[in-house]
N, C-alpha and C positions, 0 to 999 in steps of 0.2 A: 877480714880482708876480702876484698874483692876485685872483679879483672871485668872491665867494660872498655871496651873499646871507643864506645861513645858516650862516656861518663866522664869526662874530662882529667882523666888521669895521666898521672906523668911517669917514668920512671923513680922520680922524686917521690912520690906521692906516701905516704903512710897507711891511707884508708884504701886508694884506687890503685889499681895498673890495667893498663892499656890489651899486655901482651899476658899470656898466664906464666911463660917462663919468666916475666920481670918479677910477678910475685912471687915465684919460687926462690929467684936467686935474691929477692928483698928482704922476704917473710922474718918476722922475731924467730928465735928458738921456742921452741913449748916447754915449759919447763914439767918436771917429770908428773907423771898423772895425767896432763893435758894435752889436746892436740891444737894443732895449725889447723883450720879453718877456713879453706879458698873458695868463695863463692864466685860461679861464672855468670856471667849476662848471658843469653841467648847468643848466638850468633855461629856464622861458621870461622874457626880459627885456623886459618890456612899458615901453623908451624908445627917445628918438633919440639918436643918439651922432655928434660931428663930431670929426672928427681935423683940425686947423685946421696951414695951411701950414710953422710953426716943429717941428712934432710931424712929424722925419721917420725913417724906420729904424723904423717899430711893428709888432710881429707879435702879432696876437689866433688863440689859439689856444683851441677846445674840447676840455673833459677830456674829454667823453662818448662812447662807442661807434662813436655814428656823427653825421655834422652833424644830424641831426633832435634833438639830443639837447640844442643851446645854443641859443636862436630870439632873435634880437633883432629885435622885431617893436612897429609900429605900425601908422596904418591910416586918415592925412590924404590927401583927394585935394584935386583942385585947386579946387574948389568951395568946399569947406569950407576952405580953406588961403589963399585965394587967389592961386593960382595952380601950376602943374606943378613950379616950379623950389624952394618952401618944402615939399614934400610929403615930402621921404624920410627914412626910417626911419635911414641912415647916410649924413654926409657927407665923403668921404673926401678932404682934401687935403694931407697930406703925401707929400714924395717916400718912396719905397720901401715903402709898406706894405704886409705882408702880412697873411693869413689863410688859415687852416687849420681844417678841422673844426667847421663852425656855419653857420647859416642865419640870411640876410638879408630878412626879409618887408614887406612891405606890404600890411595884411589889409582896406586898403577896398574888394576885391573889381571888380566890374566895373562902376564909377561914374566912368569917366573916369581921369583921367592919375592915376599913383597909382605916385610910384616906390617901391621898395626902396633902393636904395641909389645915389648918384651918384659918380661916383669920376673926380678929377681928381689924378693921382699918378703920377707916372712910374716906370718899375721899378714896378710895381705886379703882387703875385702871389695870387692866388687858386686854392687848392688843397682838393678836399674842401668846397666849399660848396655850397650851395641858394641861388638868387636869387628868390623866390615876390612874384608879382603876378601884375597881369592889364594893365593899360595903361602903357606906358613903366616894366616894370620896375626895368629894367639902365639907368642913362647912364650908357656910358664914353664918357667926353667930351675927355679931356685927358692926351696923355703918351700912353707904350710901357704896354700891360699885357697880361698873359697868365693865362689863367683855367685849368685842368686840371683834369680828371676831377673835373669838376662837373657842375651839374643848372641850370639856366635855365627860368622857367616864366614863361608871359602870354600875350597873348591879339591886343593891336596896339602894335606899333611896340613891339615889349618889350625890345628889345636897342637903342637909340639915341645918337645925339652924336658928336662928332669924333676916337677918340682911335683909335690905332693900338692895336687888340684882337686876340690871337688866342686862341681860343677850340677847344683842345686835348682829346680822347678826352671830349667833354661831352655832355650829354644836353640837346636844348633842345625843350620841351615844349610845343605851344600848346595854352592851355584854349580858346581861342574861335577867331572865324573871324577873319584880318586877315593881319599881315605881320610874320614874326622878326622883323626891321630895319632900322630907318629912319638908316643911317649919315650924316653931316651934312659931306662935307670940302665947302670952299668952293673951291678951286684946285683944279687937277688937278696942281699941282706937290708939294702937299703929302704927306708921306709917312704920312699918317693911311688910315685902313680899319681894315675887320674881317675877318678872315680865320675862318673855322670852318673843322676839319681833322678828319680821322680820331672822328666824331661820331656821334651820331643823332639825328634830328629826329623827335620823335613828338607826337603828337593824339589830344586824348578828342574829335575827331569823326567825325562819319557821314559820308564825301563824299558829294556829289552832284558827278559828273563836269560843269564848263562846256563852252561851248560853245570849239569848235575856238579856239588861243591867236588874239589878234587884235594888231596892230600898237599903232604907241602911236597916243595918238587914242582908243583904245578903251578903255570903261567897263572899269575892274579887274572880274572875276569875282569874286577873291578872299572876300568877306564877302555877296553874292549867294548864293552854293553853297556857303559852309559848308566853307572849304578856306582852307589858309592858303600863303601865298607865301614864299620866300626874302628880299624884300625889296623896299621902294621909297625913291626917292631924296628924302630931308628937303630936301638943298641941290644946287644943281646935279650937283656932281662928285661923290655919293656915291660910295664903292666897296666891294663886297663879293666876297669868294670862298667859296666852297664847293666843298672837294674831300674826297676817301677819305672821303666822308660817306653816312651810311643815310638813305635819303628816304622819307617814306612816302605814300599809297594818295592822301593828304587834299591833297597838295601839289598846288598852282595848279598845268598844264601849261605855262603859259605861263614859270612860273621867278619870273621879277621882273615888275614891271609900276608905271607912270607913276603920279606921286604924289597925283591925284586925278582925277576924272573930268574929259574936255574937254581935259585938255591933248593938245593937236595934234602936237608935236611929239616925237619921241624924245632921249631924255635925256642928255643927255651925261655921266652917271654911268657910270664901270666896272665892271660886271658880270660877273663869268665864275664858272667850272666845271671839274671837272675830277677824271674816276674815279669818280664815285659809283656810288652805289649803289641797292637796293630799287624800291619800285614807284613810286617817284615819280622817278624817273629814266627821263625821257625826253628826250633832248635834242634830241631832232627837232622836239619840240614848243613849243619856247623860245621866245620871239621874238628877233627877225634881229639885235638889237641887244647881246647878251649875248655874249661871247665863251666858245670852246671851248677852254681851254688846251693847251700842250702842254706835254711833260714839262721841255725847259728853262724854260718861262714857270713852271709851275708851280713849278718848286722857288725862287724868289723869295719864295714866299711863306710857304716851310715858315718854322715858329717862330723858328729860332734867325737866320734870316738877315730876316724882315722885322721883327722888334723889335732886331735888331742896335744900329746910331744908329754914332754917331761916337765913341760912349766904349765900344763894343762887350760891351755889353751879353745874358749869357747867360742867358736867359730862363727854359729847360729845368733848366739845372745851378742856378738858384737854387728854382727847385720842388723840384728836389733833395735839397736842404736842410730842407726844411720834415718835419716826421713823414711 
């Protein structure tokens, strides 16, 4: 199947559609074994598209050069929408979908919660994409998903929600000053987190260095000085890793830090590290509550073994797959 807007396609059509939500709400079932197959033309597609929970096995793939090249973009925040959770540009809930080659925007800029794209889908593979906003980009929220040699951009709390994420050889970008993310697991039994691995974290800002990291208790620096953080905890037990990663100049010293001012208390979220890299890598400089991995701790959370699950699920070999 295919979606060209100037490919003479109808909503009738069998081979074409116009819109990529026609192809979705058109598409044959796959029967088991096989997937659905949506190739996009180039272009920029100014809607929102939900892949609703019977719609599962779908792969959206761009024909164009590079993902700059297919944008599926809108640009509702929470104001105008009412509210963070009706705002994004893609809503993703079937199991297994993928995507290859395209970019997911949310272009209402820096006016509040404004996602891109929510993604509640287990076996979920993103390969080759752009996630563009600026507040609550990314929710991955729900289910095993793994994102590779991709590009992530925002500004606060841009990568957020529950789901077990790992987030392989990516670029995650902040335009503003705040916090990559705000992971949301509720238990500390749960086997939800975000793992970023072998990555780079960069900023279009100027740091100004804060003051010496401070315990919890203490005012976040983070949006004070024009630097952005690792992450802070949405729900009690968040959890985040970050290892074989490039840190840059702009990074809070402090690493992570408490979810808003006044809380007294340190967090019982899991935090840790482990091998990074560049100038923002300072581990001396943490606070006391973050852990320092080691190489057995560490390797739990390499790709293939933390989105494992019980039906042993191969996260890497199905990126694989994809162009």
């Amino acid at each position: 199947m295919k979606v060209d807007p100037n490919g003479g396609g109808s909503i009738a059509s069998t081979d074409n559609f116009p819109t990529i939500q026609n192809a979705l709400d058109h598409h044959p079932f796959a029967p088991p074994g096989y997937r659905v197959v949506i190739s996009i033309a180039p272009g920029v597609y100014h809607e929102r598209i939900v892949v609703t929970q019977n719609h599962s096995d779908i792969t959206l793939i761009g024909l164009g050069r590079s993902p700059e090249d297919v944008v599926i973009t809108n640009s509702l925040n929470a104001k105008t929408a009412g509210g963070t959770y009706v705002t994004e540009t893609a809503e993703i809930n079937g199991t297994a979908f993928e995507a290859d080659n395209l970019t997911f925007e949310n272009a209402a800029g820096n006016t509040g919660q404004a996602v891109a794209i929510a993604v509640r889908s287990d076996r979920a593979v993103f390969k080759h994409v752009r996630f563009l906003g600026h507040q609550d980009t990314l929710f991955a929220d729900y289910g095993r998903q793994y994102y590779v040699d991709s590009y992530i951009e925002g500004g606060v709390d841009f990568i957020f929600g529950n789901a077990a994420a790992v987030f392989d050889r990516c670029e995650i970008h902040a335009n503003g000053p705040g916090y990559l993310t705000a992971q949301s697991r509720t238990d500390d039994k749960q086997s939800t987190g975000y793992v970023i691995t072998h990555s780079r974290v960069t900023t279009s800002l100027e740091a100004t260095p804060p003051p010496a990291a401070g315990e919890a208790g203490a005012a976040s620096t983070a949006a004070a000085k024009n630097m952005t953080a690792l992450g802070r905890p949405w729900r009690p037990f968040s959890r985040v890793v970050v290892m074989h990663t490039e840190l840059p100049a702009q990074l809070n010293p402090a690493g992570y830090t408490v979810w808003k001012r006044g809380d007294a208390e340190p967090p019982q979220a899991y935090y840790a590290e482990y091998q990074n890299s560049g100038d923002g890598w300072q581990p001396e400089k943490r606070v006391s509550w973050e852990h320092m991995l080691t190489a057995k701790e560490a390797a739990a959370f390499e790709p293939r073994v933390f989105l494992r699950g019980s039906d042993k699920w191969d996260a890497v070999a199905a990126a694989a797959k994809l162009p």
